[in-house]
Short mmCIF file of the C-alpha atoms (twelve columns), coordinates in Angstrom:
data_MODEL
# 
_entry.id   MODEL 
# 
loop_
_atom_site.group_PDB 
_atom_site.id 
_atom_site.type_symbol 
_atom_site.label_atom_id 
_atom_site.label_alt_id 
_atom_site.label_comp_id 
_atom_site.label_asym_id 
_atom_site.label_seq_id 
_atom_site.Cartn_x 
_atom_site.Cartn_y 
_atom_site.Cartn_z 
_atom_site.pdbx_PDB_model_num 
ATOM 1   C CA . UNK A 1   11.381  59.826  -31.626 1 
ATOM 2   C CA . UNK A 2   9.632   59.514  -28.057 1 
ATOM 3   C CA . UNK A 3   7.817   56.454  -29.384 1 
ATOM 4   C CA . UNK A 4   11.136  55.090  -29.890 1 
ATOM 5   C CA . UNK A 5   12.735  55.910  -26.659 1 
ATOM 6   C CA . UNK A 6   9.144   54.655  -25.316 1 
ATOM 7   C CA . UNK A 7   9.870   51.247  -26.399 1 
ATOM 8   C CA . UNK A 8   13.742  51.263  -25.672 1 
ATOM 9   C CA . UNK A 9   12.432  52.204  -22.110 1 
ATOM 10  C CA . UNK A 10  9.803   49.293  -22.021 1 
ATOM 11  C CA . UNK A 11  12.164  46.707  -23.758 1 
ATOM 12  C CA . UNK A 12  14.958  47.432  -20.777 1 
ATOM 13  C CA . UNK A 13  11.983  47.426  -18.004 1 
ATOM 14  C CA . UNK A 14  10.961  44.112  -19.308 1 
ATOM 15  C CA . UNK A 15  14.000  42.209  -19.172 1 
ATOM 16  C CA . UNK A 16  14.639  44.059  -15.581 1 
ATOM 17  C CA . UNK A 17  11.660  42.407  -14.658 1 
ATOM 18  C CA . UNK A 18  12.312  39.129  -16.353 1 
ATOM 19  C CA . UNK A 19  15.899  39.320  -14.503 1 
ATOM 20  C CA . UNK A 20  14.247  39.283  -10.909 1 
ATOM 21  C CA . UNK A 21  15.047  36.513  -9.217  1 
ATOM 22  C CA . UNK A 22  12.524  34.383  -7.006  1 
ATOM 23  C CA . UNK A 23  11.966  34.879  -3.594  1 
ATOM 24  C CA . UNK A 24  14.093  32.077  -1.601  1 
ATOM 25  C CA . UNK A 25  11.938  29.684  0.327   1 
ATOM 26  C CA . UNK A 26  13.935  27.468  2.868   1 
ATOM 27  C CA . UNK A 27  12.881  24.235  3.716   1 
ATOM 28  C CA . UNK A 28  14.562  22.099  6.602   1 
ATOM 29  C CA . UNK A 29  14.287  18.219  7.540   1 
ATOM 30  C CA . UNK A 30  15.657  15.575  9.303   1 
ATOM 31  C CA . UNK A 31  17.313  12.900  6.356   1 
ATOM 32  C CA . UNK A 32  14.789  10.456  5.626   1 
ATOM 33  C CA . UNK A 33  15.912  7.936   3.047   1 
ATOM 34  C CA . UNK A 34  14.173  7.868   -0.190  1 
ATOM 35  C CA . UNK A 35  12.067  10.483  1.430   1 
ATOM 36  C CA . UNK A 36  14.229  13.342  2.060   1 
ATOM 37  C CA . UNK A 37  17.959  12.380  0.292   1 
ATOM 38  C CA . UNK A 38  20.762  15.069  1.584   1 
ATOM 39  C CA . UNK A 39  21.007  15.359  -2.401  1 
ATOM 40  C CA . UNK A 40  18.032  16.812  -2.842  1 
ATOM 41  C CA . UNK A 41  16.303  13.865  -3.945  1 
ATOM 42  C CA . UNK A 42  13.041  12.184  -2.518  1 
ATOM 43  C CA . UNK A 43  9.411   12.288  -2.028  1 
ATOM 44  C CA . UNK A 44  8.752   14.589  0.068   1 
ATOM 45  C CA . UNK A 45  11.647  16.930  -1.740  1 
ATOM 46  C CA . UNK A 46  10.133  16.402  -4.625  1 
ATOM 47  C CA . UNK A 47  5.781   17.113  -3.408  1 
ATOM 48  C CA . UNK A 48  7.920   20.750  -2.311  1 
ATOM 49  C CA . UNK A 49  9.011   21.356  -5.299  1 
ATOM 50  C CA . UNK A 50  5.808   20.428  -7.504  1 
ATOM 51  C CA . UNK A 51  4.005   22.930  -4.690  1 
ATOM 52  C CA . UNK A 52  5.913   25.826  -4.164  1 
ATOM 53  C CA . UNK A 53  8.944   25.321  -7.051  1 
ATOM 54  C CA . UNK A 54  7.232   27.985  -9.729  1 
ATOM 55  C CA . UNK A 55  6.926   30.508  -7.038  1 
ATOM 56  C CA . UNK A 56  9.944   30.208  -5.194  1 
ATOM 57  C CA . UNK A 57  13.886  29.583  -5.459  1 
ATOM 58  C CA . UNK A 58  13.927  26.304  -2.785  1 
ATOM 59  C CA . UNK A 59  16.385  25.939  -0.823  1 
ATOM 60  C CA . UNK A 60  16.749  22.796  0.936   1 
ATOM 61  C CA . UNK A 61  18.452  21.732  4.201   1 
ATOM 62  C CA . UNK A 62  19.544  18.047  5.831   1 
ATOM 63  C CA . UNK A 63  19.782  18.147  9.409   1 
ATOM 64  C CA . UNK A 64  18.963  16.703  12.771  1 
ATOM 65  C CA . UNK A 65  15.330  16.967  13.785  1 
ATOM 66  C CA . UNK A 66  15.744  19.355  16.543  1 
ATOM 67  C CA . UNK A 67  17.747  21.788  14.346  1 
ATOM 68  C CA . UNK A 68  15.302  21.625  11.653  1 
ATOM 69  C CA . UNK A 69  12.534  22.448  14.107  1 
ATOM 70  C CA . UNK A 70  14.215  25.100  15.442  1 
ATOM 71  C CA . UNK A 71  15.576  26.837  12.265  1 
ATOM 72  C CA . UNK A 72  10.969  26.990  11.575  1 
ATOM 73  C CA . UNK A 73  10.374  28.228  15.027  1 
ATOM 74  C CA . UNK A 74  12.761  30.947  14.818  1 
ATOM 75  C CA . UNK A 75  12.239  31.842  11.584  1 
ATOM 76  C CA . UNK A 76  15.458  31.186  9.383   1 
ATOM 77  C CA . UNK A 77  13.597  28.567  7.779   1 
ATOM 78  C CA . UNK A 78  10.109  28.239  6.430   1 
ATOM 79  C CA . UNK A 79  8.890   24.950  6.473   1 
ATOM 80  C CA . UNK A 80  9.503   21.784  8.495   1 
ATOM 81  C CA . UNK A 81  8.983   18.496  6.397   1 
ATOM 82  C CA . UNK A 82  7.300   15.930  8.205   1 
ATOM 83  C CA . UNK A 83  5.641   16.993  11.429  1 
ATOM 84  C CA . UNK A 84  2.906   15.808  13.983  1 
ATOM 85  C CA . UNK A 85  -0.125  17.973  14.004  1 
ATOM 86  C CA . UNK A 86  -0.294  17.867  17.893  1 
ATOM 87  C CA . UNK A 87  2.777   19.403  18.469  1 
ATOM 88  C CA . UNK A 88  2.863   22.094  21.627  1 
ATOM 89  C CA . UNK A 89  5.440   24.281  19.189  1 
ATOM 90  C CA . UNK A 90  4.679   27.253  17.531  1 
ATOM 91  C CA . UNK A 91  4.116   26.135  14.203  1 
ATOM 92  C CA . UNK A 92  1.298   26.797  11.644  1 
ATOM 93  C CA . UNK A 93  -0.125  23.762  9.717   1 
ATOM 94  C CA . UNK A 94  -2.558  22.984  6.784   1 
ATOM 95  C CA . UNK A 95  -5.294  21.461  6.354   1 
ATOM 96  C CA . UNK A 96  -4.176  18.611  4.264   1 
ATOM 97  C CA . UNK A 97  -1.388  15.961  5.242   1 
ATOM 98  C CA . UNK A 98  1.611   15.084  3.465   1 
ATOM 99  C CA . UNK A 99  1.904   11.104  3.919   1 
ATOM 100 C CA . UNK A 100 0.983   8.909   6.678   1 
ATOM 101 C CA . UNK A 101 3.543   7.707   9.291   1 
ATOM 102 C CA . UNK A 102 3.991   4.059   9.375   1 
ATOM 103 C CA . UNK A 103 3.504   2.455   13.163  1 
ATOM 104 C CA . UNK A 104 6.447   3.277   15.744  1 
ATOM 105 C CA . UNK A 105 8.337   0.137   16.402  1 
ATOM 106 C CA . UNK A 106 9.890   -1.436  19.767  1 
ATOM 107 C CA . UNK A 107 13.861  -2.472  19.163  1 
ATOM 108 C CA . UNK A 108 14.233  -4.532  22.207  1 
ATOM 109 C CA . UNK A 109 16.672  -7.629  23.170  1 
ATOM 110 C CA . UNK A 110 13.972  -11.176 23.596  1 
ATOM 111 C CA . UNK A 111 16.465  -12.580 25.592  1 
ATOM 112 C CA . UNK A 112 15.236  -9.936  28.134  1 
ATOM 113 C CA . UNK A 113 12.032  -8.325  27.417  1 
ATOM 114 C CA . UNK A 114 9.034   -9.680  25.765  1 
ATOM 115 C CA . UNK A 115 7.599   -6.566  24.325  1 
ATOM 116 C CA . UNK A 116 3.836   -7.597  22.237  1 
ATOM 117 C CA . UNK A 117 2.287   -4.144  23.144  1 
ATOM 118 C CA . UNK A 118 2.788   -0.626  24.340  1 
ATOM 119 C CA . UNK A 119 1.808   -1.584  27.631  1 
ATOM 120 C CA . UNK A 120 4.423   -3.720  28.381  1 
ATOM 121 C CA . UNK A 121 6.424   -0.243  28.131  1 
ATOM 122 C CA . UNK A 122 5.602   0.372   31.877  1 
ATOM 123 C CA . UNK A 123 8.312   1.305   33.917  1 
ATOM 124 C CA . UNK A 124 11.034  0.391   31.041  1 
ATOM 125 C CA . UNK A 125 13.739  3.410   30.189  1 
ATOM 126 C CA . UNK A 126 13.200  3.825   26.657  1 
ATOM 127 C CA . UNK A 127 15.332  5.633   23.907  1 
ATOM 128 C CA . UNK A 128 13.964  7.491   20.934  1 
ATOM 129 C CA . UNK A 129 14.591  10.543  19.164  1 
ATOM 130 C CA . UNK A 130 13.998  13.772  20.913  1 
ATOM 131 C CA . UNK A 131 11.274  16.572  19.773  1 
ATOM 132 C CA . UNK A 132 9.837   13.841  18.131  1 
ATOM 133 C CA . UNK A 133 6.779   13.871  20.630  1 
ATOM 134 C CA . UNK A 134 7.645   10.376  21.135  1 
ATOM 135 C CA . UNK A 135 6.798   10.285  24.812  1 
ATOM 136 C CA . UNK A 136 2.709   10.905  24.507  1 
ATOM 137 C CA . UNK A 137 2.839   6.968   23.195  1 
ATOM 138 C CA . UNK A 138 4.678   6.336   26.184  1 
ATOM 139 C CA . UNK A 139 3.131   4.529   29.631  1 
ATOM 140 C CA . UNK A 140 3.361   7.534   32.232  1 
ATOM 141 C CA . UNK A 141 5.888   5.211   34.313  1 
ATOM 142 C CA . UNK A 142 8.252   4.757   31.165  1 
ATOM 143 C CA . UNK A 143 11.198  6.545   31.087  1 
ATOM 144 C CA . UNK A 144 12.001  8.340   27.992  1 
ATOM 145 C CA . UNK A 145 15.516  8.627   27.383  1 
ATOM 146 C CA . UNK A 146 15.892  11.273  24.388  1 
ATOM 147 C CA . UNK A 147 18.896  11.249  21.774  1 
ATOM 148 C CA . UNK A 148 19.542  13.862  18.757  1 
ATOM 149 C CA . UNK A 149 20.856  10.764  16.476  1 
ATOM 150 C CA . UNK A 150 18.712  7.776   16.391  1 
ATOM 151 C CA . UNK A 151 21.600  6.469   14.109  1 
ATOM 152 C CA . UNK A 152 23.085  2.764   15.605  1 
ATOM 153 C CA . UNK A 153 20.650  3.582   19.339  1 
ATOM 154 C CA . UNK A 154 20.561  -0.229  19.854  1 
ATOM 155 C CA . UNK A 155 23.949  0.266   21.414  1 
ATOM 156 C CA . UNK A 156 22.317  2.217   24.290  1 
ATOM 157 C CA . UNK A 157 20.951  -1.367  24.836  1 
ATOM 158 C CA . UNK A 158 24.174  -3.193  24.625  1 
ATOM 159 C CA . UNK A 159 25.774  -1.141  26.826  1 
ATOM 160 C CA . UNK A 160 22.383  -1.252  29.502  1 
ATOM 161 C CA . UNK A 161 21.655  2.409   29.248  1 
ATOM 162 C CA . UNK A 162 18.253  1.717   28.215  1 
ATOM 163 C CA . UNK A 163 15.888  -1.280  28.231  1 
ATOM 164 C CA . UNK A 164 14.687  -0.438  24.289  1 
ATOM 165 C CA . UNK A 165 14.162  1.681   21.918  1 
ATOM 166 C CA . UNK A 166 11.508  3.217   19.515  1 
ATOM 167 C CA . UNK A 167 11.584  3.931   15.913  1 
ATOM 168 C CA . UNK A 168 9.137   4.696   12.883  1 
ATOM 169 C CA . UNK A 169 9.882   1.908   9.827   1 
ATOM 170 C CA . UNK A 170 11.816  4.839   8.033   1 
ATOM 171 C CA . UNK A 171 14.568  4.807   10.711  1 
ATOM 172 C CA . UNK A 172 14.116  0.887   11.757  1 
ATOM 173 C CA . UNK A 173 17.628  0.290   9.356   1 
ATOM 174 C CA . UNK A 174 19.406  3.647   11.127  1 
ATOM 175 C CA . UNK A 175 18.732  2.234   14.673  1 
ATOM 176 C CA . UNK A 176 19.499  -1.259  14.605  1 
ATOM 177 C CA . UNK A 177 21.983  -1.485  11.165  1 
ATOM 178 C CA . UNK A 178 23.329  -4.844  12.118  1 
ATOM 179 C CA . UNK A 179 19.471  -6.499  13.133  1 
ATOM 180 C CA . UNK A 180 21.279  -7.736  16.407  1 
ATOM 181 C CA . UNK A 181 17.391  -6.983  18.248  1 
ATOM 182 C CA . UNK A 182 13.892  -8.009  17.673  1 
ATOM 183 C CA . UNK A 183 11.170  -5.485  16.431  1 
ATOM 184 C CA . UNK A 184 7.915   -5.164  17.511  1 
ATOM 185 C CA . UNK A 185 5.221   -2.744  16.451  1 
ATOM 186 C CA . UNK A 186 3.572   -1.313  19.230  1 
ATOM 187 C CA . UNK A 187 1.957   2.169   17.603  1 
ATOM 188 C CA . UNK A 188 -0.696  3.034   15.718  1 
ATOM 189 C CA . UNK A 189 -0.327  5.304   12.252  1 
ATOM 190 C CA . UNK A 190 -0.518  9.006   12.257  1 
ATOM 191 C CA . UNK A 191 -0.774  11.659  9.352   1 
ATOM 192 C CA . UNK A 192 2.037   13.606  8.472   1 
ATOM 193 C CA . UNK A 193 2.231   17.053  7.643   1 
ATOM 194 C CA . UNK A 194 4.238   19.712  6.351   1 
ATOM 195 C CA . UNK A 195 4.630   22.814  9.505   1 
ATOM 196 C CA . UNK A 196 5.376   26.674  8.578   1 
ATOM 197 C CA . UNK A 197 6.459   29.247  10.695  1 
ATOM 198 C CA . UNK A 198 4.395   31.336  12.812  1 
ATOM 199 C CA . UNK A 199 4.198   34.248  10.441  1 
ATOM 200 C CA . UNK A 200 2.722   36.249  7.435   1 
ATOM 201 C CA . UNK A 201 4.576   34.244  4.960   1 
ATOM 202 C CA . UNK A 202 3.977   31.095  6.758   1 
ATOM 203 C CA . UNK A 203 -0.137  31.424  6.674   1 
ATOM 204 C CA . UNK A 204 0.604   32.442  2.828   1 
ATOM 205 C CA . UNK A 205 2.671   28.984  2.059   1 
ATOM 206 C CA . UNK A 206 0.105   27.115  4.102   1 
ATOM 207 C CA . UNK A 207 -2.630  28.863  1.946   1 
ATOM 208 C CA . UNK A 208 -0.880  27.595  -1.020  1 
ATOM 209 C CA . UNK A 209 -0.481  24.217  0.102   1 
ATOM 210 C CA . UNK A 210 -3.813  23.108  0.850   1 
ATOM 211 C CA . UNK A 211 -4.611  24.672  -2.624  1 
ATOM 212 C CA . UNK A 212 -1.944  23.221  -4.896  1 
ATOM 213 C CA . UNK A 213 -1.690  19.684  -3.317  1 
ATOM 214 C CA . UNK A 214 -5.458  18.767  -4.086  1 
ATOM 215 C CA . UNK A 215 -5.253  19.805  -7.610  1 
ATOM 216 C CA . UNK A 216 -2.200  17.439  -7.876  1 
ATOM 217 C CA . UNK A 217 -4.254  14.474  -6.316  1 
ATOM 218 C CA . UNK A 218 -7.203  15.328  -8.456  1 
ATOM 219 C CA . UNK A 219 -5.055  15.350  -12.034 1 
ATOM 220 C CA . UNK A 220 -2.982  12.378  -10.905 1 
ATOM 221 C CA . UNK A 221 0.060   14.128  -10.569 1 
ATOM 222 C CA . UNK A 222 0.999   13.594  -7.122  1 
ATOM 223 C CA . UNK A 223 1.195   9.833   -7.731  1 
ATOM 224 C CA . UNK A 224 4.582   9.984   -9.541  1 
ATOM 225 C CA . UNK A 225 6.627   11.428  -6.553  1 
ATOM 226 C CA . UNK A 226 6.164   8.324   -4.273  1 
ATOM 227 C CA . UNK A 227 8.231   5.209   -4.511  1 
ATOM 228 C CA . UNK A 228 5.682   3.041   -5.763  1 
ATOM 229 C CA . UNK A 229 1.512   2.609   -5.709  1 
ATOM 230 C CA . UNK A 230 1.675   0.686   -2.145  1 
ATOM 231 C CA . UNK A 231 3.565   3.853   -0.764  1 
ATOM 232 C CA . UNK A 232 0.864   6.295   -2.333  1 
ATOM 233 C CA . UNK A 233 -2.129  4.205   -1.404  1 
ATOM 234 C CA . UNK A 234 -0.909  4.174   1.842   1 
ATOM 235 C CA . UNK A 235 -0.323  7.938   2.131   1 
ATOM 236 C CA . UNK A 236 -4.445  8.028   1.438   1 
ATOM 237 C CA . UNK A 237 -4.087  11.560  0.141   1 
ATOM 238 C CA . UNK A 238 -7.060  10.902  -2.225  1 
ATOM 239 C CA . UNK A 239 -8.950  11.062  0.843   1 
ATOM 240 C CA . UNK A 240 -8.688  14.793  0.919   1 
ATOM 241 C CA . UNK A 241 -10.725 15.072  -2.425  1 
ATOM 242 C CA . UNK A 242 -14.054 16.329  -2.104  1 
ATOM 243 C CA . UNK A 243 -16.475 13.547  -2.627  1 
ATOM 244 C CA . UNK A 244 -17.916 13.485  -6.046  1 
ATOM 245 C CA . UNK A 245 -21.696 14.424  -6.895  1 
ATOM 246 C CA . UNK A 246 -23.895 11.300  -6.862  1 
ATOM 247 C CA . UNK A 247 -25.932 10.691  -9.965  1 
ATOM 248 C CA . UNK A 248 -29.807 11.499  -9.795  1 
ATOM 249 C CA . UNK A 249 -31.776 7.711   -9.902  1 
ATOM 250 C CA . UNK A 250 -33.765 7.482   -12.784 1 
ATOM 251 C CA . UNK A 251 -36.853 6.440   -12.241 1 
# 
C-alpha cells in the first residue's frame, strides 16, 4: 500500500512540475522592418527566440527607441534589441554582436546642400533619432536636432527646421517615404548588439548568449533567420568562430 501511495504521490509531483510555466523574459525594440515586425516576426525576433525560446516564455514589445531603452535601464524589460556597444547607459552587453549596422545616411535637399561627406556636416542643424548616439558622428559645430519618430523627418526640412537629416538604410523608407530628397552615405558600419539590464539576470542572459549564438553559427543554423545570404554575409557573425586548427605539413 505505501508503494502505491508512493507512486500516486510521484505521478501528481511530476505533472506539478511538468505544469510550471517558464520564467517570462521581456524583450523591447524599436520596429525595424523585416527585422523586428510589431507581429512578432523578423530576424532579430526570430535569433531571440532560437537563443533564449527553450528557457523562457518571450515576451516581445514594439516601441519607440527611447521607451525601449528605458523599459532595460529600469528593469521592466530585459533585453534591448539592437544597441551600440559605446553607449554611456547602464546596460550590460556580450561578447558577440547580433548583425552589423549598415552606414548612416544624409537625407538632404541638392538644391541647397551638397552633402559628399560627414564633414560637410559643420555647422548644419541636423535631425535624427534621439538616444540613438547619433551625435558622436556629428562635426562638434553641427547641431543635432533629436526627434522620438524618425517616421516622414524630411518634413523638418520642408518646413526649414533643419538643414538634413540622418538615417541608417533600415529607416531610409520611414524618413523620406515619398524620395522627395537626395541620400548620401556619410558613415561608416558598426556592429550591433543585443544590451541586458544591469542585473543578476541580465549577466545570466548575456552568459547565455555568447554561448548559444556561436553554436548556431558553427551548425549553420543561424543562417536561416536572415532575409537572404547577402544579409548574413554581411552580418559577418562567422567571424566570431574560433579559428580552426591548421593541419601539421607533411614533410
Amino acid at each position: 500500500m505505501d508503494k502505491i501511495i508512493i507512486c500516486i504521490a510521484a505521478l501528481f509531483m511530476g505533472h506539478s512540475f511538468a505544469a510550471q510555466p517558464l520564467p517570462v523574459l521581456t524583450v523591447a525594440s524599436e520596429e525595424w522592418q523585416e527585422y523586428t515586425n510589431a507581429d512578432g516576426t523578423g530576424t532579430y525576433w526570430d535569433i531571440v527566440r532560437a537563443v533564449y525560446g527553450k528557457h523562457y516564455q518571450l515576451e516581445f514589445i514594439s516601441t519607440s527607441w527611447s521607451r525601449a531603452l528605458t523599459l532595460v535601464e529600469t528593469r521592466r524589460a530585459d533585453i534591448l534589441v539592437g544597441s551600440y556597444k559605446n553607449t554611456n547607459r547602464k546596460l550590460i552587453f556580450p561578447q558577440h554582436h547580433l548583425d552589423i549596422e549598415y552606414p548612416l545616411y544624409a537625407i538632404f535637399d541638392k538644391n541647397v546642400h551638397n552633402i559628399k561627406g560627414i564633414d560637410d556636416l559643420a555647422g548644419l542643424t541636423v535631425a535624427g533619432k534621439k538616444d540613438y548616439g547619433l551625435q558622436k558622428f556629428l562635426p562638434s559645430s553641427s547641431h543635432f536636432y533629436g526627434v522620438g519618430y524618425i517616421d516622414n523627418v524630411a518634413k523638418l526640412i520642408e518646413k526649414k527646421r533643419v538643414d538634413l537629416a540622418v538615417a541608417y538604410q533600415t529607416n531610409l523608407y520611414l524618413a523620406d517615404p515619398d524620395k522627395r530628397y537626395s541620400h548620401q552615405i556619410i558613415g561608416t558600419e558598426a556592429p550591433l548588439y543585443l544590451a541586458f539590464s544591469h542585473s543578476a539576470k541580465g549577466e545570466k542572459l548575456k552568459k547565455l548568449y555568447d554561448q548559444k549564438i556561436l553554436k548556431l553559427v558553427a551548425d549553420g543554423t543561424l543562417k536561416q533567420y536572415f532575409i537572404n545570404v547577402d544579409e548574413y554575409q554581411h552580418a559577418q557573425l562567422d567571424t566570431i568562430l574560433p579559428p580552426k586548427p591548421s593541419l601539421p605539413v607533411q614533410k
